[in-house]
PDB file with SEQRES, HELIX, SHEET and CRYST1 records, atoms N, CA, C and O in Angstrom:
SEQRES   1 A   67  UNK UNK UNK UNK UNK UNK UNK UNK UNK UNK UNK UNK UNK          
SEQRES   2 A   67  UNK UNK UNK UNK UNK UNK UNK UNK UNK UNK UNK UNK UNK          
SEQRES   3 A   67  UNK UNK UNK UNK UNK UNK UNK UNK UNK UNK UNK UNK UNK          
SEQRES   4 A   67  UNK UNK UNK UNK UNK UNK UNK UNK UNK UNK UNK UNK UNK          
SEQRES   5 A   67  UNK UNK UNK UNK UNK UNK UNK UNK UNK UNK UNK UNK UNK          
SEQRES   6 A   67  UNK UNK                                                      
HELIX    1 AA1 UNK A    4  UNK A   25  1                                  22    
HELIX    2 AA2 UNK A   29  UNK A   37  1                                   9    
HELIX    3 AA3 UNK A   39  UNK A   46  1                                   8    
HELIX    4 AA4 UNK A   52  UNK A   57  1                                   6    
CRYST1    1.000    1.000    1.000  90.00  90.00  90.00 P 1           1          
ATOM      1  N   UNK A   1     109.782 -93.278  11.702  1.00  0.00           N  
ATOM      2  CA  UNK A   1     109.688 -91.835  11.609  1.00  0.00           C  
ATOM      3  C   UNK A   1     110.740 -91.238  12.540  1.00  0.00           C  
ATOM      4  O   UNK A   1     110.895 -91.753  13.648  1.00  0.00           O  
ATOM      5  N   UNK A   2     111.603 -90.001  12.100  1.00  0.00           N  
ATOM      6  CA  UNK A   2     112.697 -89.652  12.651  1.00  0.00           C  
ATOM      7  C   UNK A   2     112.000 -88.906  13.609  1.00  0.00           C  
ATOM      8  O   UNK A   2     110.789 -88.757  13.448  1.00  0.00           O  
ATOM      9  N   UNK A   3     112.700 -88.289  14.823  1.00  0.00           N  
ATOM     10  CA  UNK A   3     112.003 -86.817  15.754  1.00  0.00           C  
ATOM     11  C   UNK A   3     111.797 -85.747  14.555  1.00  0.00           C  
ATOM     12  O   UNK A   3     110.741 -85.123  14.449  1.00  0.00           O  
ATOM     13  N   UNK A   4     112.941 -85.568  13.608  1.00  0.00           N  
ATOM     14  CA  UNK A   4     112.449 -83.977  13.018  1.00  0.00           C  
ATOM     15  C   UNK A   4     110.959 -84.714  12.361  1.00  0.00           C  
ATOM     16  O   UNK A   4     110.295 -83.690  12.198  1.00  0.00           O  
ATOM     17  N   UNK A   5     110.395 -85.437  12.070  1.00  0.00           N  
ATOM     18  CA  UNK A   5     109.521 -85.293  11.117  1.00  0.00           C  
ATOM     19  C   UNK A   5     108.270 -85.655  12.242  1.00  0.00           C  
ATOM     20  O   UNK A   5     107.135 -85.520  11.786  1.00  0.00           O  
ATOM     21  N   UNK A   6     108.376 -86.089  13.631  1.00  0.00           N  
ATOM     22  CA  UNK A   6     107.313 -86.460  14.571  1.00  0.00           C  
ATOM     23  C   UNK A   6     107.088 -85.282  15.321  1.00  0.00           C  
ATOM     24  O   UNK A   6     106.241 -85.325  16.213  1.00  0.00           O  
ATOM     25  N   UNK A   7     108.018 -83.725  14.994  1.00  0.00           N  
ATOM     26  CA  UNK A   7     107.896 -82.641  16.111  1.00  0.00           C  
ATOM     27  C   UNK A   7     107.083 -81.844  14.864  1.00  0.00           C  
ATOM     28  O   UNK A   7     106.253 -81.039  15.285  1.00  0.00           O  
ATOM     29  N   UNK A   8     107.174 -81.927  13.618  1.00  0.00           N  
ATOM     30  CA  UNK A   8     106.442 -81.263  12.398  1.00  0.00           C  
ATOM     31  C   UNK A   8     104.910 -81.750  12.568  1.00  0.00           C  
ATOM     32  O   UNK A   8     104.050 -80.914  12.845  1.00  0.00           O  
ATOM     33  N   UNK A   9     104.577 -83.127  12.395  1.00  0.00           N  
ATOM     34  CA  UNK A   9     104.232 -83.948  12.518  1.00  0.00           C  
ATOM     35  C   UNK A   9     102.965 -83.615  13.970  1.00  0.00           C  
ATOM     36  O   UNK A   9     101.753 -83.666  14.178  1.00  0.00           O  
ATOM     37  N   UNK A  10     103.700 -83.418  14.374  1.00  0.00           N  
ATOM     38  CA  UNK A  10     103.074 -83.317  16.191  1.00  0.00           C  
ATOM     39  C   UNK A  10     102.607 -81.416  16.091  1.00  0.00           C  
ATOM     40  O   UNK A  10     101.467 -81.018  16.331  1.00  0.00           O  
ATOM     41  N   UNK A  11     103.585 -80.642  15.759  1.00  0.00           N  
ATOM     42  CA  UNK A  11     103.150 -79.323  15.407  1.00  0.00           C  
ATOM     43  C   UNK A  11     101.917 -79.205  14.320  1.00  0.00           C  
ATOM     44  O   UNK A  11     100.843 -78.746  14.709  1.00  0.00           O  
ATOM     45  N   UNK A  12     102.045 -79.523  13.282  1.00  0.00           N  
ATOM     46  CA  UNK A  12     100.705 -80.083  12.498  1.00  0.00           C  
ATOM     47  C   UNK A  12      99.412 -79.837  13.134  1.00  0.00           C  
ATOM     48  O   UNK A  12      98.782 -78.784  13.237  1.00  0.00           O  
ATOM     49  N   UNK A  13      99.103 -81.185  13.599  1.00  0.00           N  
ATOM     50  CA  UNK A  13      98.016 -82.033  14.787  1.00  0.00           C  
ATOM     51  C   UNK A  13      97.452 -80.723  15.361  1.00  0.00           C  
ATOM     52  O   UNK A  13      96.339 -80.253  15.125  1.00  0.00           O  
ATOM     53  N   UNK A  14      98.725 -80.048  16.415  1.00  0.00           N  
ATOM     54  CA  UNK A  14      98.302 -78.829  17.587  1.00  0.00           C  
ATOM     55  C   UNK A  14      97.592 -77.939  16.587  1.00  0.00           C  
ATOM     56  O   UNK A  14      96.420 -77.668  16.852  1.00  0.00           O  
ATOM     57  N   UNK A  15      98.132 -77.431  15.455  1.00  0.00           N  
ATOM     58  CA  UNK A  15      97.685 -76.463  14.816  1.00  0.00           C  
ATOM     59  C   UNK A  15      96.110 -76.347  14.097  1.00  0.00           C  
ATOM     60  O   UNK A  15      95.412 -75.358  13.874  1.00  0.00           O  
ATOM     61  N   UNK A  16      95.893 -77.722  13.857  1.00  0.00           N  
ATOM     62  CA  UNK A  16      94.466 -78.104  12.951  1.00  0.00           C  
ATOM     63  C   UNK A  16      93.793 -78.313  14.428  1.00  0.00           C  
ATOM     64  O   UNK A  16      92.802 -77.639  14.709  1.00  0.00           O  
ATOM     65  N   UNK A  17      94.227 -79.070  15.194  1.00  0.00           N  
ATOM     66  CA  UNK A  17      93.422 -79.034  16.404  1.00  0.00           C  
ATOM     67  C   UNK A  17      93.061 -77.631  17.303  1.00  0.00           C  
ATOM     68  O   UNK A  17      91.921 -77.233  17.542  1.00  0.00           O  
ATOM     69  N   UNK A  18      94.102 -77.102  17.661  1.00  0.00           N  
ATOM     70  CA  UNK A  18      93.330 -75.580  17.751  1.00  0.00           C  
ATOM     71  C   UNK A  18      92.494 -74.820  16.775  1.00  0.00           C  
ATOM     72  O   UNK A  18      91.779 -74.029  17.390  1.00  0.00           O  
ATOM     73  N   UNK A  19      92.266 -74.747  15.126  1.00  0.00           N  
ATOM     74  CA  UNK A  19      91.792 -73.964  14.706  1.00  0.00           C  
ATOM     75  C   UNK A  19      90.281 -74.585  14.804  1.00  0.00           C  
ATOM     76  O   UNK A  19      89.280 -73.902  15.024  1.00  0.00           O  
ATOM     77  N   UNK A  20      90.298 -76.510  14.528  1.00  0.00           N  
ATOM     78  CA  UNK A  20      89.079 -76.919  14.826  1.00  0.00           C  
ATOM     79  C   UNK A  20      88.428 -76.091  16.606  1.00  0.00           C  
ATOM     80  O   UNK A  20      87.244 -75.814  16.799  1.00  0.00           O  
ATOM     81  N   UNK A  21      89.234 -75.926  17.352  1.00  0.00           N  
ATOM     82  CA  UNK A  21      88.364 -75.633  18.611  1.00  0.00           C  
ATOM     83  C   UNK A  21      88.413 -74.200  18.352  1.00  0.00           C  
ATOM     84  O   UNK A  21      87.573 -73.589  19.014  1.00  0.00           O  
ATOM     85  N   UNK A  22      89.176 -73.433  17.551  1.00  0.00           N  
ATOM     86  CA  UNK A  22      88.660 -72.033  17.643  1.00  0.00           C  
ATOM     87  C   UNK A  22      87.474 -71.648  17.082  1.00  0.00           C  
ATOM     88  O   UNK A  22      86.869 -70.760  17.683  1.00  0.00           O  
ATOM     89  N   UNK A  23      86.831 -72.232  15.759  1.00  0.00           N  
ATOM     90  CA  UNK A  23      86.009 -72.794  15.727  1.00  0.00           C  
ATOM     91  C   UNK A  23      84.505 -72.970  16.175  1.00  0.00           C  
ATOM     92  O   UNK A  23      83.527 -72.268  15.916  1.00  0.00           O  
ATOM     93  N   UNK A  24      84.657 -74.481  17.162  1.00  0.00           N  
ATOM     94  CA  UNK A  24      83.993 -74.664  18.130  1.00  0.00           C  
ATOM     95  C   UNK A  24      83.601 -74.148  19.150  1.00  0.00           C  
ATOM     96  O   UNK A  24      82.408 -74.149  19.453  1.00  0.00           O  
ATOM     97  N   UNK A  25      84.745 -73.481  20.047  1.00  0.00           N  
ATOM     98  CA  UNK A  25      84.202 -73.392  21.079  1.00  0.00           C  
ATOM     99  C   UNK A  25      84.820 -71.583  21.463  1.00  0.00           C  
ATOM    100  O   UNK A  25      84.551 -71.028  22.528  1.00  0.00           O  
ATOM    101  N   UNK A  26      85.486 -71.059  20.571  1.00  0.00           N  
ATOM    102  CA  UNK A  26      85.580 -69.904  20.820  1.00  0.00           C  
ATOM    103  C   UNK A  26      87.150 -69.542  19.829  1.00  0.00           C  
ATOM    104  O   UNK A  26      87.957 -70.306  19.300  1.00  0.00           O  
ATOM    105  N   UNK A  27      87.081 -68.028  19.905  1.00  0.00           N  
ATOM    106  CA  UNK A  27      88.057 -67.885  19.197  1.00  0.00           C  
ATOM    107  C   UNK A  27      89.154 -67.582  20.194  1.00  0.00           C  
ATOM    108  O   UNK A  27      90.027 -67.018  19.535  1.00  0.00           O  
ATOM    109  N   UNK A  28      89.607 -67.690  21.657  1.00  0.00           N  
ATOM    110  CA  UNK A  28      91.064 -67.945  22.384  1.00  0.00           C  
ATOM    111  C   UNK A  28      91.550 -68.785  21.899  1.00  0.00           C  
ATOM    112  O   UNK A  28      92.760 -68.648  22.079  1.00  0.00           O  
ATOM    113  N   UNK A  29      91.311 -69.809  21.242  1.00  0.00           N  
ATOM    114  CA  UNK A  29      92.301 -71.182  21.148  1.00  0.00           C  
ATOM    115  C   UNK A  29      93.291 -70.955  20.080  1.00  0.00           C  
ATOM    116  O   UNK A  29      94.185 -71.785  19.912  1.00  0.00           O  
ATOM    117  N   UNK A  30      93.175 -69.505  19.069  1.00  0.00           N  
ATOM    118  CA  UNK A  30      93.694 -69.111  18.217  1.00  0.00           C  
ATOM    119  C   UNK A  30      95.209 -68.796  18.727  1.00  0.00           C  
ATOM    120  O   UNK A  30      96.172 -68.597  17.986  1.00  0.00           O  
ATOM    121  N   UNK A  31      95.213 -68.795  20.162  1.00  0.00           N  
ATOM    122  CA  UNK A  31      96.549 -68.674  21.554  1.00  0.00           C  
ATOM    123  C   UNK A  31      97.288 -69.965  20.864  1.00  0.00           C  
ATOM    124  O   UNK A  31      98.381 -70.029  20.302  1.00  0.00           O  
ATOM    125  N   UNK A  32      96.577 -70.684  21.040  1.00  0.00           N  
ATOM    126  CA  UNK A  32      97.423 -71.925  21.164  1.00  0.00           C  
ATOM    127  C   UNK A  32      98.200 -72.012  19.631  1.00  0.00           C  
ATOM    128  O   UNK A  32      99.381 -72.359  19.604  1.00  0.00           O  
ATOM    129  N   UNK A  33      97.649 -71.759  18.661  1.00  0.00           N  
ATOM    130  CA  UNK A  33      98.086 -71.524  17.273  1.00  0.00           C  
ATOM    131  C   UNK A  33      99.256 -70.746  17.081  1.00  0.00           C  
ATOM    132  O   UNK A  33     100.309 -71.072  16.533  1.00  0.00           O  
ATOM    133  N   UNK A  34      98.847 -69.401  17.740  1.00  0.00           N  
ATOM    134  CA  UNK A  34     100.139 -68.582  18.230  1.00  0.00           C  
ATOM    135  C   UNK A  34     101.576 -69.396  18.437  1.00  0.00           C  
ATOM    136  O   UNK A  34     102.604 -69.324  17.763  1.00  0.00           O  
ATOM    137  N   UNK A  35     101.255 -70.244  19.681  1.00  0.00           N  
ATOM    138  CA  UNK A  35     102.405 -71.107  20.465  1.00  0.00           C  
ATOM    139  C   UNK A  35     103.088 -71.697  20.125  1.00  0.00           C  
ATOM    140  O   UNK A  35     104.314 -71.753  20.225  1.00  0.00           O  
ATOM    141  N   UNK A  36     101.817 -72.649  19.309  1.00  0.00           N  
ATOM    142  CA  UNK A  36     102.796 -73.103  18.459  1.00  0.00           C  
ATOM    143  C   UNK A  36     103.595 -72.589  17.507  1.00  0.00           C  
ATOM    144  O   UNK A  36     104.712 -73.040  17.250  1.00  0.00           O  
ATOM    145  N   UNK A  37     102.932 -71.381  16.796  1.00  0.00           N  
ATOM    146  CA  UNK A  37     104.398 -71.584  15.650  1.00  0.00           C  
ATOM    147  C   UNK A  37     105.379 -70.078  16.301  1.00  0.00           C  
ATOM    148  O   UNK A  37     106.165 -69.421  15.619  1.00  0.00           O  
ATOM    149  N   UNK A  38     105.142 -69.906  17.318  1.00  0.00           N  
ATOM    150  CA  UNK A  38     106.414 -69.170  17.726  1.00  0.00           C  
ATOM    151  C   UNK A  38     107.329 -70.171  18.700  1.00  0.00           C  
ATOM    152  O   UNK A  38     108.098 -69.770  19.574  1.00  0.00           O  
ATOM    153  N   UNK A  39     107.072 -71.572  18.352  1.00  0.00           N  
ATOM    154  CA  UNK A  39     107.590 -72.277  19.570  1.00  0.00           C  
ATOM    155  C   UNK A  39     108.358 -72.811  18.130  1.00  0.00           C  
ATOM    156  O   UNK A  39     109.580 -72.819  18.276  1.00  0.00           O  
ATOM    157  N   UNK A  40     107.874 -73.290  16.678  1.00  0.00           N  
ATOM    158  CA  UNK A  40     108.377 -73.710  15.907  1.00  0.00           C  
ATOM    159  C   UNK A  40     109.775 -72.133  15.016  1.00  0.00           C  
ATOM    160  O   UNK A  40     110.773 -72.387  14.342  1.00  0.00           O  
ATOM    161  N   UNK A  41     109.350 -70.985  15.330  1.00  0.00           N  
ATOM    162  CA  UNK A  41     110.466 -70.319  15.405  1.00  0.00           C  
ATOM    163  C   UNK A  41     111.300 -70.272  15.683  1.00  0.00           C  
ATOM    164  O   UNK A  41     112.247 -70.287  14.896  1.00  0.00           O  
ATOM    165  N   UNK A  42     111.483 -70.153  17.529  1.00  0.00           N  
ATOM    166  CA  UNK A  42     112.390 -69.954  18.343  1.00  0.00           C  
ATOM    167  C   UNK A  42     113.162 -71.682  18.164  1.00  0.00           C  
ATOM    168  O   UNK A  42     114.375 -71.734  17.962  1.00  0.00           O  
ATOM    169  N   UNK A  43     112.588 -72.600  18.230  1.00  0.00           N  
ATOM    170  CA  UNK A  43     113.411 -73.737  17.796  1.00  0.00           C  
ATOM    171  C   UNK A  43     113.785 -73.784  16.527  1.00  0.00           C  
ATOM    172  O   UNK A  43     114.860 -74.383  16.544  1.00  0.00           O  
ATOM    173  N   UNK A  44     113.482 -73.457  15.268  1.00  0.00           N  
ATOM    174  CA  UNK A  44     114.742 -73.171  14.338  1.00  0.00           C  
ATOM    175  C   UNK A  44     115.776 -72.409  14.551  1.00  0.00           C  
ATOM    176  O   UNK A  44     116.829 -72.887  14.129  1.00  0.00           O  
ATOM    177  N   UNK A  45     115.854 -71.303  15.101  1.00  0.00           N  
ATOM    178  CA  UNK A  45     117.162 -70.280  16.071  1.00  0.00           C  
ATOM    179  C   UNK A  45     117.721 -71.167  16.775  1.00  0.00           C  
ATOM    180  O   UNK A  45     118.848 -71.280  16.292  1.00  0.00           O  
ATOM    181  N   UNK A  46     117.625 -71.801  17.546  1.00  0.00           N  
ATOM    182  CA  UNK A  46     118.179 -72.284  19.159  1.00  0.00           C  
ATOM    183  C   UNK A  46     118.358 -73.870  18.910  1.00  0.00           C  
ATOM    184  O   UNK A  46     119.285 -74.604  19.252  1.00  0.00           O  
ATOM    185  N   UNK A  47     117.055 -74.188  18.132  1.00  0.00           N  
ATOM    186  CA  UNK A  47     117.661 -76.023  18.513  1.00  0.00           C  
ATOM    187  C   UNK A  47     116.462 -76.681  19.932  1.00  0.00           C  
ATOM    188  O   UNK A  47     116.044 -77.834  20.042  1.00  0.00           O  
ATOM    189  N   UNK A  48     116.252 -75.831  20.584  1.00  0.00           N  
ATOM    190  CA  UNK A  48     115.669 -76.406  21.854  1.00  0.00           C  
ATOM    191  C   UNK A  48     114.215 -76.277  21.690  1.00  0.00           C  
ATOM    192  O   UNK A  48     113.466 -75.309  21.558  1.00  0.00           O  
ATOM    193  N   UNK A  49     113.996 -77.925  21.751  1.00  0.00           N  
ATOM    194  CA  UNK A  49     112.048 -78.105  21.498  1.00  0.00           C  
ATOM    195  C   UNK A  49     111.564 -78.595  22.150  1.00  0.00           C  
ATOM    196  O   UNK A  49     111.510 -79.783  21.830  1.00  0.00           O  
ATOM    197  N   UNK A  50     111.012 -78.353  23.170  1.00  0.00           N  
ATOM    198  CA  UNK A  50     110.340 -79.130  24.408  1.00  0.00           C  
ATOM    199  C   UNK A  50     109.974 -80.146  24.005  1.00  0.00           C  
ATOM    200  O   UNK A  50     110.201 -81.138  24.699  1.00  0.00           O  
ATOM    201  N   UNK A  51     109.198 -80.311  22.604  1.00  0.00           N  
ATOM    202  CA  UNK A  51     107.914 -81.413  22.264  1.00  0.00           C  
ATOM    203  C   UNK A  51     109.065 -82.546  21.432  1.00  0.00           C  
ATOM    204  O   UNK A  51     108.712 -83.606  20.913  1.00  0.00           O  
ATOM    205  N   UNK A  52     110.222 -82.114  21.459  1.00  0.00           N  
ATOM    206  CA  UNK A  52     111.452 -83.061  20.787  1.00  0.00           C  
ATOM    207  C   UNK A  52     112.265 -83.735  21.866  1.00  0.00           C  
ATOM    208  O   UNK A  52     113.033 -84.674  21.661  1.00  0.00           O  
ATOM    209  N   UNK A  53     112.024 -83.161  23.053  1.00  0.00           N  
ATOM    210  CA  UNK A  53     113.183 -83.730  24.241  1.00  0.00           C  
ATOM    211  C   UNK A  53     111.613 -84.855  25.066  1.00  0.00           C  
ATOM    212  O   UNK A  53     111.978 -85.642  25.939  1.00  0.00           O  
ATOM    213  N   UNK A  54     110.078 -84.834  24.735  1.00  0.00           N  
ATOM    214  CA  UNK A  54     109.422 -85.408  24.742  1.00  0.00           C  
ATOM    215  C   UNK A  54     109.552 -86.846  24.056  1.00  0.00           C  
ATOM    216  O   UNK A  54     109.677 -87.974  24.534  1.00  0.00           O  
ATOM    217  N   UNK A  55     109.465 -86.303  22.591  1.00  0.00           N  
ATOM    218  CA  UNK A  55     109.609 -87.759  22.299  1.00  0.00           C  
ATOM    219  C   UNK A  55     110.303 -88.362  21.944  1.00  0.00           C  
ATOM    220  O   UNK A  55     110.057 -89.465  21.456  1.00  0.00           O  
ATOM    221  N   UNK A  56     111.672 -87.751  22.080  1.00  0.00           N  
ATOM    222  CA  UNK A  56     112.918 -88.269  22.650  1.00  0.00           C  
ATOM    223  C   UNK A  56     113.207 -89.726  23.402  1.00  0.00           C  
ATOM    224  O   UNK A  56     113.735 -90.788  23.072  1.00  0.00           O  
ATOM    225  N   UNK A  57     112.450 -89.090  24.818  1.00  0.00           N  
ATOM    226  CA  UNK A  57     112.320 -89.719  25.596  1.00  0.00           C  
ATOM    227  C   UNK A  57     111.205 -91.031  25.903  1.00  0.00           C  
ATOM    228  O   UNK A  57     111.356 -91.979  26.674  1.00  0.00           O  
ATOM    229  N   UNK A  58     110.339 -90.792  25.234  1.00  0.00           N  
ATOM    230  CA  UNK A  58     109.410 -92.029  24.376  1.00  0.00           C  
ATOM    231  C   UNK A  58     109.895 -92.752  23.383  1.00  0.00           C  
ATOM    232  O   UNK A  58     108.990 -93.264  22.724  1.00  0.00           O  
ATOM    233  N   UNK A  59     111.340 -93.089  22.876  1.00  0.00           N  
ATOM    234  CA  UNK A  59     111.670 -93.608  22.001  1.00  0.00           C  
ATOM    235  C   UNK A  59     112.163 -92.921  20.691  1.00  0.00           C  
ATOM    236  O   UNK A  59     113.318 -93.004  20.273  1.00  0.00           O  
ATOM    237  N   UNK A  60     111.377 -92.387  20.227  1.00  0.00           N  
ATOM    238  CA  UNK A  60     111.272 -91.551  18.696  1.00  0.00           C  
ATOM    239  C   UNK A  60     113.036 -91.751  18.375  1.00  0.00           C  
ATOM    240  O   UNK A  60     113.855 -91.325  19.189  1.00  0.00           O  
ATOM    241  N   UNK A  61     113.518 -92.544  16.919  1.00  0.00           N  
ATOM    242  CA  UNK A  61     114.907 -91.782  16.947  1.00  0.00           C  
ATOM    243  C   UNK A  61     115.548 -90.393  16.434  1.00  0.00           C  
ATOM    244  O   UNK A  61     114.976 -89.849  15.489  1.00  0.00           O  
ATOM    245  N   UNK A  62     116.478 -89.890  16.882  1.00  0.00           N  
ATOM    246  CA  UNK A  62     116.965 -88.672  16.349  1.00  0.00           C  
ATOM    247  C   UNK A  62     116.833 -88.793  14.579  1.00  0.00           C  
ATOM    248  O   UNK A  62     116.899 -89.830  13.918  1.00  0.00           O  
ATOM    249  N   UNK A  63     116.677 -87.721  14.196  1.00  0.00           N  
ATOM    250  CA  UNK A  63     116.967 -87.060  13.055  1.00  0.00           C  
ATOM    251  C   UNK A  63     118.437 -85.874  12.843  1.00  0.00           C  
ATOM    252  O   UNK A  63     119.528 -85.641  13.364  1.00  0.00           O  
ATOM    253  N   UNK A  64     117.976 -85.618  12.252  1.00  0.00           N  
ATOM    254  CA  UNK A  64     119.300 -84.337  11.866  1.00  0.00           C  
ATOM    255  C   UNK A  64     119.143 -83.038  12.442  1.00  0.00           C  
ATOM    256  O   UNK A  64     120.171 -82.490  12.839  1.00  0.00           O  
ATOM    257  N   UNK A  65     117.920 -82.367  12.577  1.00  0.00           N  
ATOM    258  CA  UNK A  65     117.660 -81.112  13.802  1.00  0.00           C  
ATOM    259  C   UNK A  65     117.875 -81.157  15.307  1.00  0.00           C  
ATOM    260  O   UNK A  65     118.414 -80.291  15.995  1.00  0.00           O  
ATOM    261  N   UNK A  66     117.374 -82.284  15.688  1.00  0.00           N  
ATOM    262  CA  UNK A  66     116.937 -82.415  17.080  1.00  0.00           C  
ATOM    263  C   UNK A  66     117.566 -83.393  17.384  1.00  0.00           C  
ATOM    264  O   UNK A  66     117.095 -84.526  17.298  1.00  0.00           O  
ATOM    265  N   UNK A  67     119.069 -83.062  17.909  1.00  0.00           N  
ATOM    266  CA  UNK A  67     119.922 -84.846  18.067  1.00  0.00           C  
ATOM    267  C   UNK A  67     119.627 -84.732  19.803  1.00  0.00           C  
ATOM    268  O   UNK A  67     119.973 -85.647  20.550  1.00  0.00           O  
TER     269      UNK A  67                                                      
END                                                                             
C-alpha cells in the first residue's frame, strides 16, 4: 500500500471512528470529524500532511501526492 492510499485509508478509520464516538459518548467528537477533513483540504492545496510525514517515517512507501 502506497502513503497516498494509507493517509485516505488512515483518514477513513478517524472519520467512522469519531462518528462511532459521537454517537456514544457525546456529540464533541463531531470536532474531530471537522479535523479531519479540513486537514484533508488544506493538504490537497499545500501537499503538507502530518499523518503522511508519520507514516513516512514508519516505512509506508511514497506514492504520487505525498513524496
Amino acid at each position: 500500500m502506497t502513503l497516498d492510499r494509507s493517509v485516505m485509508a488512515f483518514a477513513g478509520f478517524m472519520v467512522l471512528l469519531s462518528l462511532a464516538f459521537a454517537e456514544f459518548f457525546g456529540p464533541l467528537w463531531l470536532l474531530l470529524t471537522a479535523f479531519v477533513g479540513l486537514n484533508l483540504i488544506q493538504a490537497s492545496f499545500t501537499g503538507f500532511c502530518p499523518a503522511a510525514m508519520i507514516l513516512k517515517r514508519v516505512g509506508v512507501k511514497s506514492g504520487c501526492a505525498f513524496s
